[in-house]
PAMIMI-88663 format. One record per residue: residue in one letter; y, z, x of N, C-alpha, C, O in turn; residue number from 1. Coordinates in nm, 2 decimals, m for minus. Layout:
! PAMIMI-88663
<site aa="a" n_c2="Y" n_c3="Z" n_c1="X" ca_c2="Y" ca_c3="Z" ca_c1="X" c_c2="Y" c_c3="Z" c_c1="X" o_c2="Y" o_c3="Z" o_c1="X" i="NUM"/>
...
This chain:
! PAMIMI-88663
<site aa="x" n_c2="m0.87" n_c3="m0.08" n_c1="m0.62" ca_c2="m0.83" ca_c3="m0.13" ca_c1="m0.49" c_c2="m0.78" c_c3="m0.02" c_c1="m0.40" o_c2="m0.70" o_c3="0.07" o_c1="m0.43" i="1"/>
<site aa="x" n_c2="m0.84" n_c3="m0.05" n_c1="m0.28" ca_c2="m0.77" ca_c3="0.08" ca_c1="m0.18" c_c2="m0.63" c_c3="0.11" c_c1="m0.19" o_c2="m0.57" o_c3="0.21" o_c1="m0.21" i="2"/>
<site aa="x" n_c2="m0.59" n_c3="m0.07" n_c1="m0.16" ca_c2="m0.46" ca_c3="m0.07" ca_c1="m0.11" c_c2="m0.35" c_c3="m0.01" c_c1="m0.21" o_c2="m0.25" o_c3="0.06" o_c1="m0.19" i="3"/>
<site aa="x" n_c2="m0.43" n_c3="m0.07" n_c1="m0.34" ca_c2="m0.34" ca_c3="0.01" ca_c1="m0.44" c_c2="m0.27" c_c3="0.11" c_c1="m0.44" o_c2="m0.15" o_c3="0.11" o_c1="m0.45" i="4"/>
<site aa="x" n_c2="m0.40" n_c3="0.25" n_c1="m0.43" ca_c2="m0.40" ca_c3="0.37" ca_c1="m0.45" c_c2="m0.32" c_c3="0.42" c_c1="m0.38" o_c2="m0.24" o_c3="0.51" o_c1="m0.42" i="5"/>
<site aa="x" n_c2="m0.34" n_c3="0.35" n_c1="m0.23" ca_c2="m0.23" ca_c3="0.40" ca_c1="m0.08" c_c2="m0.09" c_c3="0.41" c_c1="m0.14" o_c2="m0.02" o_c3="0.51" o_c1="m0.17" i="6"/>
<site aa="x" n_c2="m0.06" n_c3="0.24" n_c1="m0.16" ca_c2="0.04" ca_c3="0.24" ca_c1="m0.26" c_c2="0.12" c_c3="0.29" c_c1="m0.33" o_c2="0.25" o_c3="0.28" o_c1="m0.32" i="7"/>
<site aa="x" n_c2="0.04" n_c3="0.37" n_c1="m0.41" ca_c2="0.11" ca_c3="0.42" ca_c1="m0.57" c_c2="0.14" c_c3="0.57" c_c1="m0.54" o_c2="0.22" o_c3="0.65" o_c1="m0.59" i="8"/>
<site aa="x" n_c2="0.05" n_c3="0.60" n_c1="m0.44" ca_c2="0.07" ca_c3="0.76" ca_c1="m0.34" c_c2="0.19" c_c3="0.78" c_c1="m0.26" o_c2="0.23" o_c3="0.89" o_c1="m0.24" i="9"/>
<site aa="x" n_c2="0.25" n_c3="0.65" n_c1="m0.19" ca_c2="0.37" ca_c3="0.65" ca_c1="m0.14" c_c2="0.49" c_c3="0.64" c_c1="m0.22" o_c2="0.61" o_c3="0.68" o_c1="m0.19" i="10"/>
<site aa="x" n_c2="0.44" n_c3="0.56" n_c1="m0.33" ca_c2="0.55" ca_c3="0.49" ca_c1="m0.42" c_c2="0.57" c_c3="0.72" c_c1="m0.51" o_c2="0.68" o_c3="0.77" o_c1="m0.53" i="11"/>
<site aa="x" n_c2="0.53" n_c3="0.75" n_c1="m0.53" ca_c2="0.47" ca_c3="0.89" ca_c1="m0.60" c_c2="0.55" c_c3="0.97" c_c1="m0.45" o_c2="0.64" o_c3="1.04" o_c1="m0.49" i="12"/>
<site aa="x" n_c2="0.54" n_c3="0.98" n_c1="m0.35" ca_c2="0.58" ca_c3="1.09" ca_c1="m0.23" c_c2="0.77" c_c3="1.03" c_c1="m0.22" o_c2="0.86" o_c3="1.09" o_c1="m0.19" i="13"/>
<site aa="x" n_c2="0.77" n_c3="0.90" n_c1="m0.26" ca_c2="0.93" ca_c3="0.84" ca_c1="m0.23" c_c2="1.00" c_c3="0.91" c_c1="m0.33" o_c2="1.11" o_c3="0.96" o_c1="m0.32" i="14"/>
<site aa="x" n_c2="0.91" n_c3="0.91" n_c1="m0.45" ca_c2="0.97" ca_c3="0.97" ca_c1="m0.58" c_c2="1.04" c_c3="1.14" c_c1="m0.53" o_c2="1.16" o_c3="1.16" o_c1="m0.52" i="15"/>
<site aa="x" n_c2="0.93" n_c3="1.22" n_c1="m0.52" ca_c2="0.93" ca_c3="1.32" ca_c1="m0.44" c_c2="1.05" c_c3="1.32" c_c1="m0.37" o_c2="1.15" o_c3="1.38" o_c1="m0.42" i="16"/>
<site aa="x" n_c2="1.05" n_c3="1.26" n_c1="m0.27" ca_c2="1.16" ca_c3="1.27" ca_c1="m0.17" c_c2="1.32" c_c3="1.20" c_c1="m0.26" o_c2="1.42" o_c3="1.27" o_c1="m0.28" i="17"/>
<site aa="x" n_c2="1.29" n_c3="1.12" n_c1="m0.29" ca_c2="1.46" ca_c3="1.13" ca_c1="m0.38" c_c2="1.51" c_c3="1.18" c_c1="m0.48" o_c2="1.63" o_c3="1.18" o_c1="m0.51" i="18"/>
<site aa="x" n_c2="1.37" n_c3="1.27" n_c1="m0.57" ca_c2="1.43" ca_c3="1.39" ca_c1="m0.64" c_c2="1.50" c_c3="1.52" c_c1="m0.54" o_c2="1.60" o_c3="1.58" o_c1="m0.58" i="19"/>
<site aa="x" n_c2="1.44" n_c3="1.56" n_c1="m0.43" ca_c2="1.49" ca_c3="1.66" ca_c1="m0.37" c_c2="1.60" c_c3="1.63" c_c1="m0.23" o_c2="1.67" o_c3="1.71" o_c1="m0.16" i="20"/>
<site aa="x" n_c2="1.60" n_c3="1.53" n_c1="m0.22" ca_c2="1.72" ca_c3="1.49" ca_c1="m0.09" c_c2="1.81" c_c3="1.37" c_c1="m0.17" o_c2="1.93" o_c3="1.37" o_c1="m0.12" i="21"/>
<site aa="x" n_c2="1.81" n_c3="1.31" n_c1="m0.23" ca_c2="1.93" ca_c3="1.24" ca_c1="m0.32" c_c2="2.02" c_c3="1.33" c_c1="m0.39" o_c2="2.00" o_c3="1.43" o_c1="m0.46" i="22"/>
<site aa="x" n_c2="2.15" n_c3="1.26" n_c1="m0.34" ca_c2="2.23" ca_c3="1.31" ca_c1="m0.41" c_c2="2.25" c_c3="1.27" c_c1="m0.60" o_c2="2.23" o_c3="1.15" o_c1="m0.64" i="23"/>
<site aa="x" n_c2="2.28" n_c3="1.39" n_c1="m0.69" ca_c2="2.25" ca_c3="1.39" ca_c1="m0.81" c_c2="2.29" c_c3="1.22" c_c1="m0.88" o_c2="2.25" o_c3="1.17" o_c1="m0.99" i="24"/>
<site aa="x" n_c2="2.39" n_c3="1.16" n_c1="m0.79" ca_c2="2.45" ca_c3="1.03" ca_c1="m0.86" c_c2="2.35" c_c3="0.95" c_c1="m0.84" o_c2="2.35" o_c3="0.87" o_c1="m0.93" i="25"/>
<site aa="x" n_c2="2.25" n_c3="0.93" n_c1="m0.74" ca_c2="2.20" ca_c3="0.79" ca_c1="m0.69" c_c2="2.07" c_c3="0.84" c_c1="m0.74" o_c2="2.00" o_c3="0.74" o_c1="m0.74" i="26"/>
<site aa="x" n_c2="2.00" n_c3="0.96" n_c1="m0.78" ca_c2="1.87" ca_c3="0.96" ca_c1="m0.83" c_c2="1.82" c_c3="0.87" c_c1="m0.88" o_c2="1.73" o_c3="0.79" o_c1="m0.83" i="27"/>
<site aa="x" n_c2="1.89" n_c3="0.87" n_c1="m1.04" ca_c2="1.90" ca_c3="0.74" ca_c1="m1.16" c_c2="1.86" c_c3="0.65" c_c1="m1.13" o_c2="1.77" o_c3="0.59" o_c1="m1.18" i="28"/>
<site aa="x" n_c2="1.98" n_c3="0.61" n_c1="m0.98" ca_c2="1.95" ca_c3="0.47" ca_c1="m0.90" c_c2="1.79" c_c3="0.46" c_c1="m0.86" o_c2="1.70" o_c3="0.40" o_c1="m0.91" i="29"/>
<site aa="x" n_c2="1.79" n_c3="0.52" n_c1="m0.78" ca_c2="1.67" ca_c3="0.55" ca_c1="m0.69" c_c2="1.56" c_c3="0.52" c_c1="m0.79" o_c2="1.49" o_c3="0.42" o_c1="m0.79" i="30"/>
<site aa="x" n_c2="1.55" n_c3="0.62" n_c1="m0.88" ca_c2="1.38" ca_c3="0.62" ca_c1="m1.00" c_c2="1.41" c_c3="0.47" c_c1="m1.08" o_c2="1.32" o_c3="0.38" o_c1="m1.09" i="31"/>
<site aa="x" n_c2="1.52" n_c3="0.44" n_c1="m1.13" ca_c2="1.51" ca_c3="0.26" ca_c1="m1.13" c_c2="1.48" c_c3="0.17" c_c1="m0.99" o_c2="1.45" o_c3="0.05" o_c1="m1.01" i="32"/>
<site aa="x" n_c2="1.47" n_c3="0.19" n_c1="m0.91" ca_c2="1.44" ca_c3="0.10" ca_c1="m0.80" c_c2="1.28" c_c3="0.12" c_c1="m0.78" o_c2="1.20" o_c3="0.03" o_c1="m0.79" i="33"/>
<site aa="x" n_c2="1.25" n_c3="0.25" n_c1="m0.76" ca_c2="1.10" ca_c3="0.32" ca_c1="m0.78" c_c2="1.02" c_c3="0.21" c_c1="m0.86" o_c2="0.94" o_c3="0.13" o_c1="m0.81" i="34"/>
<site aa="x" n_c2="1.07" n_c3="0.21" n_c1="m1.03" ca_c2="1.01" ca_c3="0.18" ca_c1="m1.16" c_c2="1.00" c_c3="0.03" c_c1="m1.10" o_c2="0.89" o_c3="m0.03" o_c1="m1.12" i="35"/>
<site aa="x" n_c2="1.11" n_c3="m0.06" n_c1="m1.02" ca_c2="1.12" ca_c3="m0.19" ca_c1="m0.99" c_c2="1.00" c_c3="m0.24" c_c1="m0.89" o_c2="0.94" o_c3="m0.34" o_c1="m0.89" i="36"/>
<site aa="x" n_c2="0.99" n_c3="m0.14" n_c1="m0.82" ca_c2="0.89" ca_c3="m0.15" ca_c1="m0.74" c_c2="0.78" c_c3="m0.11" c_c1="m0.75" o_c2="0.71" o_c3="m0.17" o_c1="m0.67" i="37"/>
<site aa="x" n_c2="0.69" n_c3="0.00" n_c1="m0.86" ca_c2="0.60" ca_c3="m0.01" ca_c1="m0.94" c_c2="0.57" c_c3="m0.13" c_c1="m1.03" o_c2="0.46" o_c3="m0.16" o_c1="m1.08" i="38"/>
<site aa="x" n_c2="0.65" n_c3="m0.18" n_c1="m1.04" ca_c2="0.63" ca_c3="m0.34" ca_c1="m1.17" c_c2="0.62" c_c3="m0.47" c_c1="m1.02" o_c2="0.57" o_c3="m0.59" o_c1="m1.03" i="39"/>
<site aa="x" n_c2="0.65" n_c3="m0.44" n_c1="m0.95" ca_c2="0.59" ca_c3="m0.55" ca_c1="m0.85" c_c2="0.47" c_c3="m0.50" c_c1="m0.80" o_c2="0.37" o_c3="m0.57" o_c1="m0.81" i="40"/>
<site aa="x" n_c2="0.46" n_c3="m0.42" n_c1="m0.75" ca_c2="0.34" ca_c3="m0.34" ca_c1="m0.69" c_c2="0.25" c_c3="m0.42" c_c1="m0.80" o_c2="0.17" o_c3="m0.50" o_c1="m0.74" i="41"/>
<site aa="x" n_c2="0.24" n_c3="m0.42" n_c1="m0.96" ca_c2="0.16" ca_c3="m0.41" ca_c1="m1.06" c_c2="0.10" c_c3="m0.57" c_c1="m1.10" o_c2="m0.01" o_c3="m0.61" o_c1="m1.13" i="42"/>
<site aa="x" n_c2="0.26" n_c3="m0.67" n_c1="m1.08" ca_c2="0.24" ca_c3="m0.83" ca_c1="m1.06" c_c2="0.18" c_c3="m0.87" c_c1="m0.94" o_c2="0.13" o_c3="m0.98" o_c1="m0.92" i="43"/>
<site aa="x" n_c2="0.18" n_c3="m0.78" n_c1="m0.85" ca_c2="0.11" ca_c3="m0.83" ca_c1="m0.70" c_c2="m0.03" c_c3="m0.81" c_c1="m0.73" o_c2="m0.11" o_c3="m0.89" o_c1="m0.68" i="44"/>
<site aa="x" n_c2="m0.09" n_c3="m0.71" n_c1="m0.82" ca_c2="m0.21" ca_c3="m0.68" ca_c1="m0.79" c_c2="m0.27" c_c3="m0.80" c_c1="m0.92" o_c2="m0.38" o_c3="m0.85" o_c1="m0.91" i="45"/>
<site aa="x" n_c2="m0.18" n_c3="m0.83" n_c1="m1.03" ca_c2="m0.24" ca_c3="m0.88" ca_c1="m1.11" c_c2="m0.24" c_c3="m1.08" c_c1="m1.10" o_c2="m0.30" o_c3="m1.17" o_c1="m1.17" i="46"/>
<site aa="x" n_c2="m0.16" n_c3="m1.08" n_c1="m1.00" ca_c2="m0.10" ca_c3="m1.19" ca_c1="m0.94" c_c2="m0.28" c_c3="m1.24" c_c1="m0.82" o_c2="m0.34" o_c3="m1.34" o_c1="m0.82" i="47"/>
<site aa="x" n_c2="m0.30" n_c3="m1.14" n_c1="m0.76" ca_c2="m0.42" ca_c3="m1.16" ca_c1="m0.65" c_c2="m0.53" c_c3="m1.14" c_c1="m0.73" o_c2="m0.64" o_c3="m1.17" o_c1="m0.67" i="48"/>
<site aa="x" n_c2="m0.55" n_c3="m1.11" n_c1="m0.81" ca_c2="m0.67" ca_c3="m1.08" ca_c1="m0.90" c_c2="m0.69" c_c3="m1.18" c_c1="m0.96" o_c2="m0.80" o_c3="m1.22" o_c1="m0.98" i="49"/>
<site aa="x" n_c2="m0.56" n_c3="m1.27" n_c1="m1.03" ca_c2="m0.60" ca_c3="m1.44" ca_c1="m1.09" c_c2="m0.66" c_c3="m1.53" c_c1="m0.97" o_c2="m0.77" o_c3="m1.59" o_c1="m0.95" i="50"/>
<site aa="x" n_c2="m0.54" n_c3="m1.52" n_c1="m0.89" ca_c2="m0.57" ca_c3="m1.65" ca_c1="m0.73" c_c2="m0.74" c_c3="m1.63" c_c1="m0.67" o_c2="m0.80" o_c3="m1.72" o_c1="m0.62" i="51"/>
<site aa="x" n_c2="m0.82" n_c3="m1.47" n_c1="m0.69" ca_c2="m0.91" ca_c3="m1.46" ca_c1="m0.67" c_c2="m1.01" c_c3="m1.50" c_c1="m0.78" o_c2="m1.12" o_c3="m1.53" o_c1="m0.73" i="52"/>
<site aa="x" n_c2="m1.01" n_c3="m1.49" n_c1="m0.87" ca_c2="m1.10" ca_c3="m1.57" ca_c1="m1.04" c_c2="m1.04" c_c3="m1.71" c_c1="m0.95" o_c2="m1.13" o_c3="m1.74" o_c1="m0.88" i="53"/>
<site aa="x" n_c2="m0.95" n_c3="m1.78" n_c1="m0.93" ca_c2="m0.93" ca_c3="m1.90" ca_c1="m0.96" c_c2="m1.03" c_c3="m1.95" c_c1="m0.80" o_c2="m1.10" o_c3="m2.06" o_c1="m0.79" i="54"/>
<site aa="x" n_c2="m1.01" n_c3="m1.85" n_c1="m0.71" ca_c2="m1.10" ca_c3="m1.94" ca_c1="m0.59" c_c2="m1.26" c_c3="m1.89" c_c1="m0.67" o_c2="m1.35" o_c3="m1.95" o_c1="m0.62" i="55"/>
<site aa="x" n_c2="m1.28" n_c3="m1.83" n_c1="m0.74" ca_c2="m1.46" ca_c3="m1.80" ca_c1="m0.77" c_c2="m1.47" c_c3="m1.91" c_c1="m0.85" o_c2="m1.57" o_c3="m1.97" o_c1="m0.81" i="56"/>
<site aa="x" n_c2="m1.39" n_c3="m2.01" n_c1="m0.98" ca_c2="m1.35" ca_c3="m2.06" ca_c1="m1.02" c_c2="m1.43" c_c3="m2.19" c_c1="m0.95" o_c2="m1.54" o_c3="m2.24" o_c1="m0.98" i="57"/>
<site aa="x" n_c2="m1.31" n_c3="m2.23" n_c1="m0.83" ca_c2="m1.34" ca_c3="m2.35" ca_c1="m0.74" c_c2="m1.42" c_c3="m2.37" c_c1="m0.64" o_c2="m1.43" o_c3="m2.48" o_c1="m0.58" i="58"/>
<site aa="x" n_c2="m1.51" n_c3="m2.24" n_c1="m0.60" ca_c2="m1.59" ca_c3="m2.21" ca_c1="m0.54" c_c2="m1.75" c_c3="m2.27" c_c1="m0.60" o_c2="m1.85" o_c3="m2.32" o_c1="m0.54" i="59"/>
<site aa="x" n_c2="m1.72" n_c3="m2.23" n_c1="m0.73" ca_c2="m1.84" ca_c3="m2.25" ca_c1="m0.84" c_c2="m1.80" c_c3="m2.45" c_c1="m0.86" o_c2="m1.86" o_c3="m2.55" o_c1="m0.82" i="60"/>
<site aa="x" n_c2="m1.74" n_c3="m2.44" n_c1="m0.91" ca_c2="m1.71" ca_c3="m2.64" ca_c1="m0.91" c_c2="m1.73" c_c3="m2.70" c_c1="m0.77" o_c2="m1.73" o_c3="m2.82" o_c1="m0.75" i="61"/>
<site aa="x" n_c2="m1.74" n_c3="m2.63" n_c1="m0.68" ca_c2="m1.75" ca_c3="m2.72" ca_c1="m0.55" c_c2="m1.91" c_c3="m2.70" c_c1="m0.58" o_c2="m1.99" o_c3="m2.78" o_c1="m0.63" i="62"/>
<site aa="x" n_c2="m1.92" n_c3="m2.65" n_c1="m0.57" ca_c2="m2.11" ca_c3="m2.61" ca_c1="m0.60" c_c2="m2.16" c_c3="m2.73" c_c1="m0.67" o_c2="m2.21" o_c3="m2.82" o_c1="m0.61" i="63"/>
<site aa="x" n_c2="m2.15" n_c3="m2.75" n_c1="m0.82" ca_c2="m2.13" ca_c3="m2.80" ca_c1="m0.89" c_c2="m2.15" c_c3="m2.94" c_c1="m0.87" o_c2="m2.25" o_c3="m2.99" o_c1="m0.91" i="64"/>
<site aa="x" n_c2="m2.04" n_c3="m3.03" n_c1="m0.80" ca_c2="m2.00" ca_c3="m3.10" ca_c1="m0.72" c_c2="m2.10" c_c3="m3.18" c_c1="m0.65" o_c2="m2.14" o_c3="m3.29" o_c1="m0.67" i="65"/>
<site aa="x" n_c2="m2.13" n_c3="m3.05" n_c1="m0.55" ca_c2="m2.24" ca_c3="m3.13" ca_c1="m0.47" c_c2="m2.42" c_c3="m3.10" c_c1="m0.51" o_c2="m2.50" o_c3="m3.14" o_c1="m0.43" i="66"/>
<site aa="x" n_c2="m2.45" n_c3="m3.04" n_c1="m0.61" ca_c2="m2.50" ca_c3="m3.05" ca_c1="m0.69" c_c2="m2.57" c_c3="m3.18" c_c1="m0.78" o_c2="m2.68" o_c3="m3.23" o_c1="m0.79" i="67"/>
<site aa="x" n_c2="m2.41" n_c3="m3.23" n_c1="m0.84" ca_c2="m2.44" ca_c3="m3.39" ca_c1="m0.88" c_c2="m2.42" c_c3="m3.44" c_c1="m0.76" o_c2="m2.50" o_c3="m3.38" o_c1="m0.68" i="68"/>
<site aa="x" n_c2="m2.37" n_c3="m3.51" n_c1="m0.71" ca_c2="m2.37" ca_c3="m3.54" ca_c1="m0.56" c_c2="m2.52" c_c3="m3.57" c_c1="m0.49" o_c2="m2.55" o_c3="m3.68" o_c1="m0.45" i="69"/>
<site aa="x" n_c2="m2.59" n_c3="m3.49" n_c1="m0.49" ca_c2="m2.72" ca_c3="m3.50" ca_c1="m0.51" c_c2="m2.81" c_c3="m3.58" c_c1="m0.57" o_c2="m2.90" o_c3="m3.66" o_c1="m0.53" i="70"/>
<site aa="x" n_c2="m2.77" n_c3="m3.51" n_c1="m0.71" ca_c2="m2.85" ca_c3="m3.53" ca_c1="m0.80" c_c2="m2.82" c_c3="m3.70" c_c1="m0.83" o_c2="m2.90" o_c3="m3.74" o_c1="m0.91" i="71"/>
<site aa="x" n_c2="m2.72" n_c3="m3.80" n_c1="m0.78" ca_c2="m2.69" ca_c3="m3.94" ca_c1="m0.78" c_c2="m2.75" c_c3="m3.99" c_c1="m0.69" o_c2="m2.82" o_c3="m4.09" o_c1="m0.71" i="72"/>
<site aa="x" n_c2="m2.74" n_c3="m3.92" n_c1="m0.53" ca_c2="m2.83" ca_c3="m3.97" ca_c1="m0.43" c_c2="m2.99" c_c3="m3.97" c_c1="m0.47" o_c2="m3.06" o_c3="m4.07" o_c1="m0.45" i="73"/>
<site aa="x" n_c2="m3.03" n_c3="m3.88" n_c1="m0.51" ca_c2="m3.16" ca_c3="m3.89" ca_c1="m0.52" c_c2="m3.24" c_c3="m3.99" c_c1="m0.66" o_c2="m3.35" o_c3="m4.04" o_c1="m0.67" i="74"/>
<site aa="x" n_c2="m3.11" n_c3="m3.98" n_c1="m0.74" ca_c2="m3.17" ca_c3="m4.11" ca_c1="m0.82" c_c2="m3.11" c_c3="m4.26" c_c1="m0.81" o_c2="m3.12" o_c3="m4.35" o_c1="m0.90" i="75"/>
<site aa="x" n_c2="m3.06" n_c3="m4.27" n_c1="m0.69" ca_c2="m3.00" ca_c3="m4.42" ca_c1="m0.64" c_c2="m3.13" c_c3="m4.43" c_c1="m0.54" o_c2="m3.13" o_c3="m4.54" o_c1="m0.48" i="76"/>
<site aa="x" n_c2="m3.22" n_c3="m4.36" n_c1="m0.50" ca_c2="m3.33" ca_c3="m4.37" ca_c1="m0.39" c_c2="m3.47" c_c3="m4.37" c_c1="m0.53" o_c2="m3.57" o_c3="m4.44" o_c1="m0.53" i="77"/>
<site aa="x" n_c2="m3.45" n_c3="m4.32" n_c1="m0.57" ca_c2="m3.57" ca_c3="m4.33" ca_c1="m0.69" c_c2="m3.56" c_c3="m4.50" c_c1="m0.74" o_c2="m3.67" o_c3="m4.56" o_c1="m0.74" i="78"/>
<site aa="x" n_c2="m3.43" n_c3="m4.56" n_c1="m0.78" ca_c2="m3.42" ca_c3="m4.66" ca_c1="m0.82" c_c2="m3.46" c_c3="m4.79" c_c1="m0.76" o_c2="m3.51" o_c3="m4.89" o_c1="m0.80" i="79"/>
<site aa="x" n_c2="m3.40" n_c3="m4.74" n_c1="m0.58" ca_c2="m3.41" ca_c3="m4.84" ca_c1="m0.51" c_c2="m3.56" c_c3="m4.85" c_c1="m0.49" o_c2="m3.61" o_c3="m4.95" o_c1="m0.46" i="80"/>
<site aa="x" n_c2="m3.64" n_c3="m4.74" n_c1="m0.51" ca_c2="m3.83" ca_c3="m4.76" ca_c1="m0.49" c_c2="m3.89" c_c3="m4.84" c_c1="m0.56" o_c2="m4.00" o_c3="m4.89" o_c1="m0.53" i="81"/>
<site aa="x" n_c2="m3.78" n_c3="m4.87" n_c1="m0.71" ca_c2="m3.87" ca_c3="m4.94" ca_c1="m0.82" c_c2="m3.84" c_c3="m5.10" c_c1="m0.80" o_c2="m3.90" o_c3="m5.19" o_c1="m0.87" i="82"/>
């Protein structure tokens, strides 16, 4: 995923930046907040990746669907010929 990568490159440059301009007490803080926000970054991605299987999922049963749907209309017209 693009968006990821963008992501994980900023989340990687923030790192950066509060190793060298944080002061030595709040680093600790900071790379736990980092790690908090890499672990959401990581449920977002794996979070949109189910909801997206789940619409291919319902995408495919709609299909499906009208499919039989069909397949009753056309033998309720077969029936009614005989």
């Amino acid at each position: 995923m693009k968006t990821l990568g963008r992501a994980e490159e900023a989340i990687r440059r923030l790192a950066e930046a509060v190793g060298y301009y944080c002061p030595p007490e709040l680093v600790l803080k900071a790379e736990k907040w980092l790690d908090d926000l890499r672990e959401a970054l990581r449920e977002g991605v794996e979070a949109s990746r189910a909801l997206e299987a789940c619409r291919a999922r319902e995408r495919l049963s709609s299909q499906e669907r009208l499919r039989l749907k069909e397949a009753v209309i056309n033998a309720r017209e077969i029936l009614e010929r005989i």
